[in-house]
VEXDRENRO-327742 format. One line per 4 residues: for each residue x, y, z of N, C-alpha, C. Coordinates in Angstrom, 1 decimal, m for minus. Layout:
<nodes>
X Y Z X Y Z X Y Z ~ ...
</nodes>
This chain:
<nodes>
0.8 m1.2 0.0 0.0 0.0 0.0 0.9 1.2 0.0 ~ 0.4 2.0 m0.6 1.3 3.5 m1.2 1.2 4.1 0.6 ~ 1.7 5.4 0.2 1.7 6.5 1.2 m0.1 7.2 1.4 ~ m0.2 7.6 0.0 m1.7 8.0 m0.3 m3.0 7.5 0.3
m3.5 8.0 0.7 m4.8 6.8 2.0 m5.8 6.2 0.8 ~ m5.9 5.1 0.5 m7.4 4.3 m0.3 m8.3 5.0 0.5 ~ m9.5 5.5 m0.8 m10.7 5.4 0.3 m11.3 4.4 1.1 ~ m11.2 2.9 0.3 m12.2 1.9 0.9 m11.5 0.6 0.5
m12.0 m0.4 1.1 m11.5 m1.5 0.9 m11.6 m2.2 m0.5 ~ m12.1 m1.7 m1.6 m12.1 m2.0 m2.6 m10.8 m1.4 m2.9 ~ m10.7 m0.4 m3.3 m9.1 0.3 m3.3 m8.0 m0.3 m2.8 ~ m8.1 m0.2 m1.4 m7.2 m1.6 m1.0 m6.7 m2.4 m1.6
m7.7 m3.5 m1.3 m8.0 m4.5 m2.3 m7.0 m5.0 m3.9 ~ m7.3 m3.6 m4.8 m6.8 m3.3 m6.2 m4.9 m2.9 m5.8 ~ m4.9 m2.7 m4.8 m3.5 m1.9 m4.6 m2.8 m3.7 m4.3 ~ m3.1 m4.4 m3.5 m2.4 m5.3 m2.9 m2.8 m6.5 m3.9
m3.3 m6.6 m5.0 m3.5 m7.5 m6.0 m2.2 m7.0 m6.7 ~ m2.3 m5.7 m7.1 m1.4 m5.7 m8.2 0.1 m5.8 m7.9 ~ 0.1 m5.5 m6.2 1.3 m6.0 m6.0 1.7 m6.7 m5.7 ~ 1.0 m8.3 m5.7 1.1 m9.5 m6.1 1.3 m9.7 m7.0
0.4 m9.7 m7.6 0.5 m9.9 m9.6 1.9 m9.4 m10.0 ~ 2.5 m8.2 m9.6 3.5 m7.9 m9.9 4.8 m8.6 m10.0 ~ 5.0 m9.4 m9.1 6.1 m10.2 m8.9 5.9 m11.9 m8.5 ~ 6.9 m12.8 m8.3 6.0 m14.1 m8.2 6.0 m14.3 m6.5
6.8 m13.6 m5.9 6.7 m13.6 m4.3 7.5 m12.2 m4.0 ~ 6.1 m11.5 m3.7 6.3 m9.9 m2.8 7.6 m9.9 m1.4 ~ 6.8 m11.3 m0.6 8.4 m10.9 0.6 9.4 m12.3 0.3 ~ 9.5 m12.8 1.7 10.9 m13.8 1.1 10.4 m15.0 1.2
9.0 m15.5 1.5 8.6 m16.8 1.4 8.5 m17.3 3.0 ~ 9.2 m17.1 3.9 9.5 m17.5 5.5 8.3 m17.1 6.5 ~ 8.3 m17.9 7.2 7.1 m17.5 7.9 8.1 m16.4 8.9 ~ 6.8 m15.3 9.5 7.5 m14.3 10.2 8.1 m14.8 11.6
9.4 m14.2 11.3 10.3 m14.7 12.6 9.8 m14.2 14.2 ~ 9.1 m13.4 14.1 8.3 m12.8 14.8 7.1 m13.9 15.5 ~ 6.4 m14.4 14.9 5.4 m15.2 14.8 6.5 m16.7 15.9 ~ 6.9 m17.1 15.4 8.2 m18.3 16.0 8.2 m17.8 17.2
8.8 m16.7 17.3 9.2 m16.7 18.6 8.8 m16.5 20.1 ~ 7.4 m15.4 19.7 6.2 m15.5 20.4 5.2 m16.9 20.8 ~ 5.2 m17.8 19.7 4.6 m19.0 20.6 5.5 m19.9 20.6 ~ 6.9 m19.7 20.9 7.5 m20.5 21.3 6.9 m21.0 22.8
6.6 m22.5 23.0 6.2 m22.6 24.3 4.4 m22.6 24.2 ~ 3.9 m22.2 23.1 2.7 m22.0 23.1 2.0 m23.2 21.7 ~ 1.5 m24.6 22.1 1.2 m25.7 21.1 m0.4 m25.8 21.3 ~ m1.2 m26.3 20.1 m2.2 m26.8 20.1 m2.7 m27.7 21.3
m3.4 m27.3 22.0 m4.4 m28.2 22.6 m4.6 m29.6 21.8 ~ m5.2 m29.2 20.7 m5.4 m31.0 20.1 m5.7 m30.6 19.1 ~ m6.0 m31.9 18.2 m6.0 m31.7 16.6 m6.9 m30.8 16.0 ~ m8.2 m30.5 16.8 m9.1 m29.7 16.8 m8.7 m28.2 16.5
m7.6 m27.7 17.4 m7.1 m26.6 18.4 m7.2 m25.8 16.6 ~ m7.8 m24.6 17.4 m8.2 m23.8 15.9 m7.0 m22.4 16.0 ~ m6.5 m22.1 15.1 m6.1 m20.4 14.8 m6.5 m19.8 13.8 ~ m6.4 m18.7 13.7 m7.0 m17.6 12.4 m5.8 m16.6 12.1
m5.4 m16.8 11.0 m4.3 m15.9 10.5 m4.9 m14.9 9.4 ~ m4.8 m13.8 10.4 m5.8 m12.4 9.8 m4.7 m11.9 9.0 ~ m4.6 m11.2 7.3 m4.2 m10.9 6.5 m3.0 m11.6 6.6 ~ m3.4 m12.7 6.2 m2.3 m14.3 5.6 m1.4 m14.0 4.6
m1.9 m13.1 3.8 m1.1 m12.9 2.4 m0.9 m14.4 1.4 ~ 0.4 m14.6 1.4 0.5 m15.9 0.5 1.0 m17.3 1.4 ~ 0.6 m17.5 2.7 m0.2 m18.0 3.5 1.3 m18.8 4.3 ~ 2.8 m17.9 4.3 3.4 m18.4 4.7 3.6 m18.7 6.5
3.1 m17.8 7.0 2.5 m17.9 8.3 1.4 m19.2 8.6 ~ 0.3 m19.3 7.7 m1.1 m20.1 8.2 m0.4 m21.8 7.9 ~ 0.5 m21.9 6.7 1.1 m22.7 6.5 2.5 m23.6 7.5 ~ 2.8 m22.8 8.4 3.7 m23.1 9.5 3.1 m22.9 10.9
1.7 m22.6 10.7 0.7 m22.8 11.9 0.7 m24.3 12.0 ~ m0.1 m24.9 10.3 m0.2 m25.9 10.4 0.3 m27.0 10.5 ~ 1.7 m26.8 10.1 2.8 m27.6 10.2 3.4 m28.2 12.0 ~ 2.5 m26.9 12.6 3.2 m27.1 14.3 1.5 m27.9 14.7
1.0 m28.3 14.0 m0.8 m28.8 14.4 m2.1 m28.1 14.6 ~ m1.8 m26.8 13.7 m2.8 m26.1 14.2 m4.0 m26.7 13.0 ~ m5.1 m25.7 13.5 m6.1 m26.3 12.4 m6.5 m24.6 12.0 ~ m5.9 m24.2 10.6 m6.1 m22.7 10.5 m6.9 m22.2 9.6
m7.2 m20.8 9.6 m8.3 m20.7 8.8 m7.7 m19.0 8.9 ~ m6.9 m18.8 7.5 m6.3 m17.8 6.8 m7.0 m16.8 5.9 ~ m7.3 m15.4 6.5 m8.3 m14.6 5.6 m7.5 m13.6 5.3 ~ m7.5 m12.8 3.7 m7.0 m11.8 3.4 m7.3 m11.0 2.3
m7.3 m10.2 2.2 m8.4 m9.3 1.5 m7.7 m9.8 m0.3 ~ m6.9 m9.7 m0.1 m6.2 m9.9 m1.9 m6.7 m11.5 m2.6 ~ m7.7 m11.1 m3.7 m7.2 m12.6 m3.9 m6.3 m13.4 m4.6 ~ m5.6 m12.5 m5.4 m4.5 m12.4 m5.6 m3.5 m13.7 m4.6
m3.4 m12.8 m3.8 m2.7 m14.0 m2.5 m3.5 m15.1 m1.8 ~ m4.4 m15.1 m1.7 m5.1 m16.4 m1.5 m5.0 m17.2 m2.4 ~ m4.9 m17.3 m3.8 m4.6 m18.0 m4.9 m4.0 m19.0 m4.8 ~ m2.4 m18.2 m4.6 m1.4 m18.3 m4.1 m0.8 m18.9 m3.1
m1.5 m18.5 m1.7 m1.9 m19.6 m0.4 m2.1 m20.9 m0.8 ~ m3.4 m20.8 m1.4 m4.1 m22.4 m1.9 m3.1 m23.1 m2.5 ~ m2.3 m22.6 m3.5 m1.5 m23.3 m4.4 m0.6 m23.9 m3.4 ~ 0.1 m23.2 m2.4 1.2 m23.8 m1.4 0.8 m24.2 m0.9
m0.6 m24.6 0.1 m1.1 m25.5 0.6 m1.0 m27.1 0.0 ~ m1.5 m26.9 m1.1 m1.6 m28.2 m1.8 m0.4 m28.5 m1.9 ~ 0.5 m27.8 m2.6 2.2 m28.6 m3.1 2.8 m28.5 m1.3 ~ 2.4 m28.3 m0.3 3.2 m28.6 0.9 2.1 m29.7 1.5
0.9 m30.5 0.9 0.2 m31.8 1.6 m0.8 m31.0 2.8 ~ m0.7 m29.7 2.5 m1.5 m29.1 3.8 m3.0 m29.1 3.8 ~ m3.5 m29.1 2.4 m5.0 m28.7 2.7 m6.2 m29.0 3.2 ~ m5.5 m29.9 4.0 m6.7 m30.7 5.0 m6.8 m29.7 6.4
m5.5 m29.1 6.7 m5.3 m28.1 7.7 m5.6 m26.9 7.7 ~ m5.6 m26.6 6.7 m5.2 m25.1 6.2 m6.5 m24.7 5.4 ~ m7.5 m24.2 5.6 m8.7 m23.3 4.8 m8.6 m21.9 4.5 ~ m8.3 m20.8 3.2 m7.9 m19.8 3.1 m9.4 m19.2 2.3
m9.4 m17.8 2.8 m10.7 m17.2 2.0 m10.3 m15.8 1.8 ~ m10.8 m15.7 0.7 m10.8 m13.8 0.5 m11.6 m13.2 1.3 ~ m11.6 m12.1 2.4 m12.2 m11.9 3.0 m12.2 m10.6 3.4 ~ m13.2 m9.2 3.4 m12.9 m8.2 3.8 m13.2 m8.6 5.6
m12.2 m8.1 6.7 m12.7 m8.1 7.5 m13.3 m6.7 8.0 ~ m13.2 m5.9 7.5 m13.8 m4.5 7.7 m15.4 m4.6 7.5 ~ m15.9 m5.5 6.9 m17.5 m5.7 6.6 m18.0 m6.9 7.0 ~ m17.0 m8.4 6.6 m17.2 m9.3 7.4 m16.3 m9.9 8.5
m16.7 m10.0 9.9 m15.8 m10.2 10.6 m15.6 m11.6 10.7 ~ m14.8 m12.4 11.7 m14.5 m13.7 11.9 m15.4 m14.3 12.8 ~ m15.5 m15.8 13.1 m17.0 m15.8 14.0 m16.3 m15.9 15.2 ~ m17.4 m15.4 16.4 m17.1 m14.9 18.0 m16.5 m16.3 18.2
m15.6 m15.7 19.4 m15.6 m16.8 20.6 m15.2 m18.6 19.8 ~ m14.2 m18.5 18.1 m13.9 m19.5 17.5 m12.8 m20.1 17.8 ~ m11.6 m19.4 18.1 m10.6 m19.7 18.1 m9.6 m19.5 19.2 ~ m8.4 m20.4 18.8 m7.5 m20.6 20.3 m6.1 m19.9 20.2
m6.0 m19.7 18.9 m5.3 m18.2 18.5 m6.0 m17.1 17.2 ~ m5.4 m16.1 17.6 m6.2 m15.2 16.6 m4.4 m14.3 16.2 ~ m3.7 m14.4 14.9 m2.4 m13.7 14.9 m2.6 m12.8 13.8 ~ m2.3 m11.7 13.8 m1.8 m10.9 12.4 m0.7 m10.3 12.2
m0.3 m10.2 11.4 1.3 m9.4 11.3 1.1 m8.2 10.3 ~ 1.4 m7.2 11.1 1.7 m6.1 10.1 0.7 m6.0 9.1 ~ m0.9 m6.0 9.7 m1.7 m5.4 9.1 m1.7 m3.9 8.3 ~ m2.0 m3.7 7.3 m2.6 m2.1 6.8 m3.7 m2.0 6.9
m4.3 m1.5 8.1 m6.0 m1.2 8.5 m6.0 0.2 8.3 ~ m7.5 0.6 7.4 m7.6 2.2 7.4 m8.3 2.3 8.8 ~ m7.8 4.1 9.0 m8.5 4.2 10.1 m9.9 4.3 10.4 ~ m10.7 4.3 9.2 m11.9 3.7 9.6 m12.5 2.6 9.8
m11.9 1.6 9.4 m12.1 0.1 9.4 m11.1 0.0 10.9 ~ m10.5 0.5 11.8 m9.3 0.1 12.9 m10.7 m1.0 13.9 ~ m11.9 m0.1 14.2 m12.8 m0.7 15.6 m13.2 m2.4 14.7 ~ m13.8 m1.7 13.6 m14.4 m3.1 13.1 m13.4 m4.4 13.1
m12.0 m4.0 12.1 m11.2 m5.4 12.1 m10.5 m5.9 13.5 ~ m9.6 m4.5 14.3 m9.2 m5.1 15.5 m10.2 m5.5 16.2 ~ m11.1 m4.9 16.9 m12.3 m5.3 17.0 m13.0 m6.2 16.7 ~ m13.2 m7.1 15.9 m13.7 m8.5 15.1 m12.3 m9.7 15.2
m11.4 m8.9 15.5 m10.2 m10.2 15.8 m10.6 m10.5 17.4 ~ m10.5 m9.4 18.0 m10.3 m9.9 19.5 m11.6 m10.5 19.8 ~ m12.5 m10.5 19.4 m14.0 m11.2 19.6 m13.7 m12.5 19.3 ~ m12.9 m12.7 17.9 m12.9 m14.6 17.5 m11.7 m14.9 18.7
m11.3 m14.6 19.5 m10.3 m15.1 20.6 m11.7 m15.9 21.6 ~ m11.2 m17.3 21.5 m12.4 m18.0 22.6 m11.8 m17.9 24.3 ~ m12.4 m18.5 24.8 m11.5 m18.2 26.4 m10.7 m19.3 26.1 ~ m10.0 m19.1 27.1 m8.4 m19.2 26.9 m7.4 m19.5 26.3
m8.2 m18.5 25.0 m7.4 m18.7 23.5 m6.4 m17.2 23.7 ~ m5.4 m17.0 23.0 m4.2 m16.2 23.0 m4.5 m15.2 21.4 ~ m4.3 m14.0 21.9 m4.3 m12.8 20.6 m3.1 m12.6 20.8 ~ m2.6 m12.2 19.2 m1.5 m12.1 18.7 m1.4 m10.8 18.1
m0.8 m9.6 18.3 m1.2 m8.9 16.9 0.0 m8.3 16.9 ~ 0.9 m7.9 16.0 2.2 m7.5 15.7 1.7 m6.3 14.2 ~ 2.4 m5.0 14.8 2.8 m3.9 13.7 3.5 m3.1 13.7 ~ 4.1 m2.5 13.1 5.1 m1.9 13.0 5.0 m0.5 14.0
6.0 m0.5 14.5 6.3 0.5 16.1 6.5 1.7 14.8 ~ 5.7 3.1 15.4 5.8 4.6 15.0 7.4 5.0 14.6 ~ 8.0 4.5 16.0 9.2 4.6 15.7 10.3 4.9 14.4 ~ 9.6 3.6 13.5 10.5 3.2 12.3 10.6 4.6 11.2
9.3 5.6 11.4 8.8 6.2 10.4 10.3 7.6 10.1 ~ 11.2 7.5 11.6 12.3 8.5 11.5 13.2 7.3 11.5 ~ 13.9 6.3 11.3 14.6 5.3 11.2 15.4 5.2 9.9 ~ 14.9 5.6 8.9 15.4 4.9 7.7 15.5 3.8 7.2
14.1 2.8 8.2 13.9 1.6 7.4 12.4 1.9 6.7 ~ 12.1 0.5 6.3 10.7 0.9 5.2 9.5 0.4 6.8 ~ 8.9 1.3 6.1 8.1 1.4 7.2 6.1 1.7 6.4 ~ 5.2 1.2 6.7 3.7 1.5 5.8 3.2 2.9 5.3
2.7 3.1 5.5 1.7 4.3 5.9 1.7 4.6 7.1 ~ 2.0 5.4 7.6 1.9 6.1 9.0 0.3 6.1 9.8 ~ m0.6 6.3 8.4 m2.3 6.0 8.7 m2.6 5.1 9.2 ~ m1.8 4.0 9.0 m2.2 2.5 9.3 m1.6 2.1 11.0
m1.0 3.3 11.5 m0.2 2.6 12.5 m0.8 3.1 13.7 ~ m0.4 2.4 15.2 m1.6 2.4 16.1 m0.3 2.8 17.5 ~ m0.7 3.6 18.4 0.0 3.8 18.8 0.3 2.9 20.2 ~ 0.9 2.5 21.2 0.9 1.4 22.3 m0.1 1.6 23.1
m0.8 2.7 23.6 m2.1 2.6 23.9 m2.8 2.1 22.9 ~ m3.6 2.6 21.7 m4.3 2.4 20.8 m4.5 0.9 20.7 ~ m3.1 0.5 20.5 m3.0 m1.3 20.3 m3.4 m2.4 21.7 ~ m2.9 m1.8 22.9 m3.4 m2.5 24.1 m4.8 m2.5 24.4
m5.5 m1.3 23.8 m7.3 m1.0 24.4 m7.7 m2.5 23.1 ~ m7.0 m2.7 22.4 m7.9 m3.5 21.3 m8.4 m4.8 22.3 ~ m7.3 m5.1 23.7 m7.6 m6.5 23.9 m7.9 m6.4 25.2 ~ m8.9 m5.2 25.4 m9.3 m4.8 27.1 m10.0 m6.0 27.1
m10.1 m6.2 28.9 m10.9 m6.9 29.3 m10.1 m8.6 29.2 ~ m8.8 m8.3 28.3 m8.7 m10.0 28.6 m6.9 m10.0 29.7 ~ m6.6 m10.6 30.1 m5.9 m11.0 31.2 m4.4 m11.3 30.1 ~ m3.3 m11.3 31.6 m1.8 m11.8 30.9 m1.3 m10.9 29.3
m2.1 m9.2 29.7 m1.7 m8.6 28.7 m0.4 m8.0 29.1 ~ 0.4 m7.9 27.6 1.4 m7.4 27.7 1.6 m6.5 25.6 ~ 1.9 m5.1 26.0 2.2 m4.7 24.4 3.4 m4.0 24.5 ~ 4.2 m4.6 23.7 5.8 m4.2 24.3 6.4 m3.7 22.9
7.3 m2.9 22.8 8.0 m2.6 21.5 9.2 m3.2 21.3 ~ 9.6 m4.1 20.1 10.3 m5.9 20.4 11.3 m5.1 19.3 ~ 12.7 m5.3 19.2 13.8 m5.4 17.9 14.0 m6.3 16.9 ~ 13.9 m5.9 15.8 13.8 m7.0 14.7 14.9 m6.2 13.5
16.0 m7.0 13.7 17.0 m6.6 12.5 16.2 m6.6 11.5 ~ 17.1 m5.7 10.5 16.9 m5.8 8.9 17.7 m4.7 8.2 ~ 17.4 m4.8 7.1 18.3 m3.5 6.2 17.7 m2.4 6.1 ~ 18.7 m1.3 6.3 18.0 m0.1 6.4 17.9 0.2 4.8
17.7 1.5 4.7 17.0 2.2 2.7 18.8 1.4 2.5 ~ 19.9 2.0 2.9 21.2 2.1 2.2 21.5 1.0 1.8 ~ 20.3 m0.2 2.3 21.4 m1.5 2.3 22.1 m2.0 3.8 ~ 22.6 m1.4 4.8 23.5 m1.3 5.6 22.3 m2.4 6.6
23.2 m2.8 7.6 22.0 m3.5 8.4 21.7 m2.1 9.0 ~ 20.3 m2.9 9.5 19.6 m1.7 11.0 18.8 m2.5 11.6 ~ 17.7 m1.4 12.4 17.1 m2.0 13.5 15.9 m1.3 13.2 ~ 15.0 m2.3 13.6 13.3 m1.7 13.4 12.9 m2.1 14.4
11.6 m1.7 14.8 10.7 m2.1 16.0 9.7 m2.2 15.6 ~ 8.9 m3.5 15.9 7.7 m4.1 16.2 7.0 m3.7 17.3 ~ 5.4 m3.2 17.3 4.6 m3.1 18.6 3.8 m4.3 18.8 ~ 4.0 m5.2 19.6 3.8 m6.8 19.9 2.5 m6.5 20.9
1.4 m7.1 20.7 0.5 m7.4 21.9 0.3 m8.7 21.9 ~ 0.1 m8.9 23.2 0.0 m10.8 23.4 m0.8 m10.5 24.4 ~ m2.3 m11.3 24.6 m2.7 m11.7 25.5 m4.1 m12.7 25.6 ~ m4.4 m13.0 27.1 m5.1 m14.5 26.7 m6.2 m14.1 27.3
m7.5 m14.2 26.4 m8.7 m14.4 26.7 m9.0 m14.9 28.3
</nodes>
């Protein structure tokens, strides 16, 4: 997504198609290192044990859900990248685990009280759609299921790494009220190497919320 605010999720939508279409894989294929490290220590209940990986992209995350036993169910607005998902599901034996849908969550949410994780990474939410989708994640969190949400810390925007839209970003209050009411919260600002614009390494920050229904 550009700098320029979409008006609507249709917009959206056209912006993150074409920048799939564009190329044969937009990031590097890895599931986010971020994602690992946070449920390290954190396994399925049982073969049941459900997660929801909100804006999956090309489903490298929903796909190493399932690989650790999850039973996931991957939504993202492109479908472009759900295509894409589907196709790696199949050529990795996954699609008995792994159910992926196009899906606005800004209009349709996820169902209440479904799931035993709920994770997103580095969502682009406009800020009119922020109540509905964060808001519609922390609802599909069942009791003593775990919310995940990871985005890019304000920070990065004077850093000189690549950083979204500034519209899209939430500040450590903003991101903590999303999961009032549930217990063992914690939203912390986490370090995550990578290359700065020059090439050179650097340092970015993630704003990490974790907590359990």
């Amino acid at each position: 997504m550009g700098h320029d605010r979409p008006a609507d999720s249709s917009e959206v939508a056209a912006l993150w198609n074409a920048r799939y279409g564009s190329r044969d894989q937009p990031w590097n294929g890895a599931v986010n290192a971020r994602l690992v490290s946070e449920l390290d220590g954190l396994a399925p209940h049982d073969k049941a044990s459900a997660a929801l990986d909100a804006g999956c992209g090309e489903g490298c995350d929903s796909l190493w859900l399932a690989e650790q036993g999850w039973q996931v169910f991957g939504v993202d607005l492109s479908s472009v990248a759900i295509d894409r998902a589907r196709d790696a599901a199949h050529e990795r034996g996954l699609g008995a685990r792994v159910r992926l849908e196009q899906r606005d969550l800004s209009t349709t949410p996820p169902p209440e009280a479904e799931f035993d994780l709920v994770t997103a990474h580095y969502l682009h939410v406009l800020p009119d759609h922020r109540d509905a989708i964060y808001g519609g994640l922390a609802r599909a969190v069942r009791l003593g299921g775990t919310l995940l949400l990871v985005l890019h810390d304000a920070s990065n925007i004077d850093a000189g790494v690549a950083h979204p839209p500034p519209f899209t970003m939430l500040t450590r209050d903003e991101l903590a009220a999303v999961a009032h009411g549930f217990r063992e919260l914690s939203c912390e600002q986490k370090p995550r190497a990578v290359l700065g614009r020059d090439g050179s390494p650097a340092t970015a920050y993630d704003l990490v919320l974790r907590a359990v229904r």
